[in-house]
N, C-alpha and C positions, 0 to 999 in steps of 0.2 A: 513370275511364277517359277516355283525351282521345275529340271529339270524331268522330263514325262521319266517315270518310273520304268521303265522293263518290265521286271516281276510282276508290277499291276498292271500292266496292260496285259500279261498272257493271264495274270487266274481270274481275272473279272469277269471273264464269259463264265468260266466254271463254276464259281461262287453266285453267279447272279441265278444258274440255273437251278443250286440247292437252294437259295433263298424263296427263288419263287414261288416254291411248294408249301413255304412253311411261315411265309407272310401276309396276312390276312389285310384285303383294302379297307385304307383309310387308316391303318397300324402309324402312330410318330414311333417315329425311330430315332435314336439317337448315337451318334459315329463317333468313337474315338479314334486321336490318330488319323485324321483323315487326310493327310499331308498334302497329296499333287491333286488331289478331288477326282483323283481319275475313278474310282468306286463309288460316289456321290453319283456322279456325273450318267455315270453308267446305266447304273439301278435305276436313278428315278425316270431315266428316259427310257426305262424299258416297265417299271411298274411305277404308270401316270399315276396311282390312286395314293402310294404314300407319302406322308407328310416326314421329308428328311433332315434332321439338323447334324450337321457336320459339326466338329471339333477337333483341336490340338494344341498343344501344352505350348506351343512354340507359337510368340504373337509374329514373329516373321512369317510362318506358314501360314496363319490366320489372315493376314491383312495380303499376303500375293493371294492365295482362295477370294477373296473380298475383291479385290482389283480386277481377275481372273473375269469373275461375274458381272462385276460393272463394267469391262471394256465390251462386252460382246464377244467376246472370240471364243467363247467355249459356247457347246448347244447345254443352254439351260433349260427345266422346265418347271412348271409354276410351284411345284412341291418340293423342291430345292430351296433351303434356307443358305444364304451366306453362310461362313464360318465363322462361330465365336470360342475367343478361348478357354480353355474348362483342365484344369490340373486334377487329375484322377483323385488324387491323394487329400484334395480340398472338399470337405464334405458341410453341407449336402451341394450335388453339384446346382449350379446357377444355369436353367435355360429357359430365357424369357419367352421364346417363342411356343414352347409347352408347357407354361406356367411349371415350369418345373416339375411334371410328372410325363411318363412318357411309355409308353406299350413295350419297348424293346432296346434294348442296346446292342451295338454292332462291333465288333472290333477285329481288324486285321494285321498281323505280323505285329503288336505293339505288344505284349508278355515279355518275350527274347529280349527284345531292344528297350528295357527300361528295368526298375530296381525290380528285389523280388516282392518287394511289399504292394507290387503296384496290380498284379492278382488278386489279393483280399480286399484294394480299393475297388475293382472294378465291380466287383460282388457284394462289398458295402453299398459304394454309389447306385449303382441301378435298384436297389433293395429298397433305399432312401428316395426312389423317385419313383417305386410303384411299379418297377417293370417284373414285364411276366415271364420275359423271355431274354436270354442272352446268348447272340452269338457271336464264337470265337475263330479266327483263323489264323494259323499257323502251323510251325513243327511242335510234337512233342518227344516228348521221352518214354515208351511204355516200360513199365515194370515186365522182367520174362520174356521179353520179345527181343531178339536183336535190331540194332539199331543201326540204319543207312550208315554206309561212311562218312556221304556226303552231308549228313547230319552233324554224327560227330565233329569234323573237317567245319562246320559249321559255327558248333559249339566253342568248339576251341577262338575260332577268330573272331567271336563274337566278347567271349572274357578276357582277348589280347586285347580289345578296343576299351573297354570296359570292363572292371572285375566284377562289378553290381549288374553285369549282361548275363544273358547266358538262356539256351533253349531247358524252359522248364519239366518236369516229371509230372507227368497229367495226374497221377496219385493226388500231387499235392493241391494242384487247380482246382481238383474233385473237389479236397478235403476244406479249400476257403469255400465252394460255393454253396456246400450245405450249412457252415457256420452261418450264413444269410438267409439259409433255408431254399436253395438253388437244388435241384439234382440232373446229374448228365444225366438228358434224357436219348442223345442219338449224336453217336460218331460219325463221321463220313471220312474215309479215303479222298484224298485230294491230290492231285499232280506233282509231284517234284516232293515228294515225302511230305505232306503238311496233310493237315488234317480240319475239318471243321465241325465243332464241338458244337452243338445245341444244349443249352440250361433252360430249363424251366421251374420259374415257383412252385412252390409244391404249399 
């Protein structure tokens, strides 16, 4: 298994505690990016009642998630699916475990760290799989607002690594997820300048 995240391990209490308000039991949820499963792992041991399928584009992180669970050493619990691989951008997405429809999609930090086109897939795909609901977590950009340095300082070392990287303009997130027919329906302030965005079908 790659090595335990930092960042996930300090916002996973934060983020499990806006989810919990706003996830209704017995919800399949479905996780992009779910890398170390440290947020898999988390959630479903603190809400037994949903049905969670992990994914990422990477079958090296798929199959250490896969191994993870079959050795024992992580606390699993029965709502927890293995990881299977799933490319945002491959439509419509393939998840056997919810016949391919699913109440919700999850995603954390993966906007930044991937092309820009992978915004409009994530709002295609969940649209294509029936979900009602999408949440997102990360930094963004506000239009009018000044913006962290540490953001910036961010941004920058984000499109050093990567030219196709880079912390997105929530303007523009808005503007894929009503082309799906998505609207932000509720911002939240989140620790270390990131933010978590709730979409709802409308």
């Amino acid at each position: 298994m790659a090595a335990i995240s930092p960042p996930a391990e300090r916002n996973k209490q934060p983020i499990l505690e806006v989810l919990t308000t706003r996830l209704k039991p017995d919800q399949h949820v479905l996780e992009l990016a779910c890398g170390t499963l440290q947020h898999a792992l988390h959630f479903t041991a603190n809400l037994p009642n949903l049905r969670w399928q992990p994914t990422d584009l990477s079958i090296e992180t798929v199959e250490a998630g896969q191994n993870l669970l079959a050795s024992g050493t992580a606390k699993i619990s029965a709502n927890l699916r293995a990881p299977i691989p799933l490319d945002v951008l491959n439509f419509p997405w393939a998840v056997p475990a919810f016949d391919n429809v699913f109440d919700s999609v999850y995603a954390a930090n993966l906007l930044h760290i991937s092309p820009i086109e992978v915004v409009s897939g994530v709002f295609k795909g969940a649209s294509l799989g029936q979900a009602r609901s999408i949440f997102i977590y990360g930094p963004f950009f506000l239009q009018g607002q000044n913006t962290a340095q540490s953001n910036l300082d961010f941004d920058a070392s984000l499109r050093g690594r990567n030219p196709a990287w880079g912390i997105r303009q929530l303007k523009y997130v808005e503007q894929q997820a009503q082309a799906q027919g998505y609207t932000l329906t509720e911002t939240v302030p989140m620790p270390a300048n990131n933010l978590f965005l709730e979409f709802t079908l409308q």
